[in-house]
Steps between C-alpha positions, in 0.01 A plus 500: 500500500777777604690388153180529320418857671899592437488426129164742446659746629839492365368399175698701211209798358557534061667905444472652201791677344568903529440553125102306520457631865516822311279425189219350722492763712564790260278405210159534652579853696628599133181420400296638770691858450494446097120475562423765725688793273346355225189555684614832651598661166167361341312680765697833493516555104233293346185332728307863563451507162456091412249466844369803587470660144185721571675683831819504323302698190455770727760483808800285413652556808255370707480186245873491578416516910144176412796304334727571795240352722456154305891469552452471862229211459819310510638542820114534699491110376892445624427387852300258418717374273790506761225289727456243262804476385652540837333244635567255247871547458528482898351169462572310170829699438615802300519322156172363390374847635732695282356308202170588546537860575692540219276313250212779731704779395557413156135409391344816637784726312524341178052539507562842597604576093185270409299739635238708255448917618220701598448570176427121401274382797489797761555515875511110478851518367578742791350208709739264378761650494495569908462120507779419287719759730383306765575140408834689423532619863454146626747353281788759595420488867588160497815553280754688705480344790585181417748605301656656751475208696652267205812753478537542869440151632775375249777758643780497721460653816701752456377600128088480547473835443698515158342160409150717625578707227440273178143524513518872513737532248236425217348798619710673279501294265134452454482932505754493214357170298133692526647906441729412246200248261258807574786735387549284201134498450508887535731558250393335206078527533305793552329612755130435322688091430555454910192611549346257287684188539879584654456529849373143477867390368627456848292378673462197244889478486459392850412151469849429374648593781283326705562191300857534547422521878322233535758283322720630770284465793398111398898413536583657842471293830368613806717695761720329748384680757134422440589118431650526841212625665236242314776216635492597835103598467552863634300621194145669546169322443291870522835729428223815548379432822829419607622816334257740791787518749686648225269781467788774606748380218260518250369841554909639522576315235196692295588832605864399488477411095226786478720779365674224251137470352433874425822619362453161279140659390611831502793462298420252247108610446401803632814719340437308166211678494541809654828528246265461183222658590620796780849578377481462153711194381448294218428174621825279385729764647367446843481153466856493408608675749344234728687242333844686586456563838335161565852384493605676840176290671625173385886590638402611823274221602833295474705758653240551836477130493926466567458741742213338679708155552767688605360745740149406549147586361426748720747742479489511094145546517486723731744713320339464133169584652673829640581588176191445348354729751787768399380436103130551590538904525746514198192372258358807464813670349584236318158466335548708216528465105826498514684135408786572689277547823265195432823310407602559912173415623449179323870392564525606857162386568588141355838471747288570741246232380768246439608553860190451635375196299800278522492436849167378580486231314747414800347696797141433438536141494714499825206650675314190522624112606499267242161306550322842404774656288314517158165651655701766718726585286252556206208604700749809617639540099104525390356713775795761398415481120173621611602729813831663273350421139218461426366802524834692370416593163192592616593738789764663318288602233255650677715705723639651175146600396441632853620859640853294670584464129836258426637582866222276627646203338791567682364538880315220385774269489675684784207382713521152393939490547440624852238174591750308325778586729293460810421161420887417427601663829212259688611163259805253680792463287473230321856386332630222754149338533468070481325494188374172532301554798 
């Protein structure tokens, strides 16, 4: 009996390499970003005239504002994504749930360009589209969190928080794979062509990535420290009820990744929009400038990452969320039509992104033990896309129509950078922490 019970727990757990550790957990946040830009440009340039035609005949901007609203469908339906897929990938394991929430994901996005406009079958299409955007939100909320979870449980002790940063490294990737086709798309169709049938381009393109993810998803094998946990039967049979004692990690961890959320939004959707239609720019120009300073947001979530094995979570965020609250009273000034200003904002704004993003997909996760790590961990993701993002586009735009004009935005983030670093001061540093537990 004792050599029995010594050989289940000693047993040797299958690790993938470094190079498919990265793929499996990179591909489907590439994917989940590549999706919501896609979604995010669609709503600021094209969908208040495709699904809300008759208000955009006579006030585009508030079109603009109705289509701004349908891109936060997504992240109402995001917690309960994060339940269900939380709760499932605390209790059958993080791969077979990656699977489905990408296959979630992909379906809803790749419909999204099926879709016919107001013009074709009225506020029904307006309808559909919500629940489309919905079905998306469940998909994603299920997607970074376990991906997280695949890069993290896989990594040296001493490297989870650079290994945490392969998932959110296709961030970037998915906001250059989606600016650059809808720059390419821009370029060579007019605007009366994406109108009719380009904006759809993208979002059908989609289902060969997910494809490709998929293929990648199907090969990986489970995480060692999960296996572990099934072995020695210290995984959850209700991960959400189990996940209640939790309740104060969850809610830092939201306001925590809050401010991440809205300069995400603010940057990447709201000043697309606000640079075509406020400041005068022709749409490629802004988007390339985008693409350039995109760059600087995929090298610092490596660079904050380092730092954060090295030093610890806390201080690094702590000090990038400081500077983001230094940035927020610079927007105004820097605001202008003027591509050597925007250039700044977009590139500083994107370090400070990058140095905000890479790190939780280490910190969040070490919140929470590992019988409720998937739920925790996503649950606190999700309820920041909503608290920090959802609403982003949204806010920002109407401050600027409002009598606090463009220096509204930036108290607006202010506000959020200052929660954000009262949560960090109240969250336990979390670098030396038995990951397996």
């Amino acid at each position: 009996m004792t050599a029995s019970a010594t050989a289940v727990v000693t047993k040797p757990v299958k690790k993938d390499s470094v190079p498919e550790i990265i793929a499996a957990s990179m591909v489907g946040t590439a994917i989940e970003f590549y999706d919501n830009y896609c979604y995010s440009i669609a709503a600021a340039s094209y969908f208040g005239m495709i699904f809300f035609t008759d208000v955009a005949k006579s006030n585009q901007t508030l079109a603009t504002l109705m289509a701004f609203v349908t891109f936060a469908v997504s992240f109402l339906a995001r917690p309960f994504g994060s339940m269900l897929f939380g709760h499932f990938g605390d209790k059958l394991g993080r791969k077979k749930t990656l699977v489905i929430a990408l296959m979630t994901m992909g379906i809803a996005t790749f419909l999204v360009g099926c879709l016919p406009g107001y013009e074709q079958i009225g506020a029904w299409s307006v309808v559909i589209l919500c629940i489309c955007r919905a079905c998306q939100g469940v998909g994603l909320a299920g997607e970074w969190s376990g991906a997280a979870l695949v890069a993290t449980e896989n990594a040296p002790a001493d490297k989870r928080a650079l290994y945490g940063s392969f998932p959110n490294l296709g961030a970037p990737i998915g906001f250059f794979c989606a600016y650059g086709l809808n720059l390419l798309l821009e370029s060579n169709l007019s605007k009366e062509q994406m109108i009719a049938f380009g904006w759809r381009i993208p979002f059908l393109c989609s289902a060969v990535l997910v494809i490709i993810g998929l293929y990648v998803r199907a090969r990986m094998s489970e995480t060692p420290v999960f296996q572990k946990a099934t072995e020695e039967k210290r995984t959850s049979k209700h991960p959400l009820r189990d996940l209640l004692p939790y309740w104060k990690e969850v809610v830092l961890g939201t306001v925590a990744m809050g401010i991440t959320y809205t300069l995400f939004y603010v940057l990447g959707t709201w000043s697309l929009a606000y640079g075509v239609k406020g400041l005068g720019f022709q749409q490629g120009e802004y988007l390339l400038m985008q693409m350039c300073s995109v760059v600087f947001f995929a090298i610092f979530i490596v660079v904050s990452c380092v730092y954060a094995d090295k030093v610890g979570r806390k201080k690094v965020m702590i000090a990038v969320t400081a500077a983001a609250l230094v940035f927020s009273f610079f927007v105004p000034m820097l605001l202008v039509h003027s591509a050597a200003h925007i250039m700044i904002f977009l590139c500083v704004g994107f370090m400070i992104m990058g140095g905000l993003f890479g790190p939780c997909g280490a910190y969040l996760p070490e919140l929470f033990p590992v019988h409720v790590r998937y739920s925790g961990a996503g649950l606190s993701y999700n309820l920041a896309a909503i608290f920090g993002g959802a609403f982003a586009p949204t806010i920002a735009q109407a401050l600027v129509a409002s009598k606090f004009g463009v220096a509204g935005v930036g108290w607006y983030m202010a506000i959020m950078a200052a929660l954000a670093l009262l949560a960090l001061f109240l969250i336990k540093e979390s670098k030396d922490k038995d990951y397996e537990l």
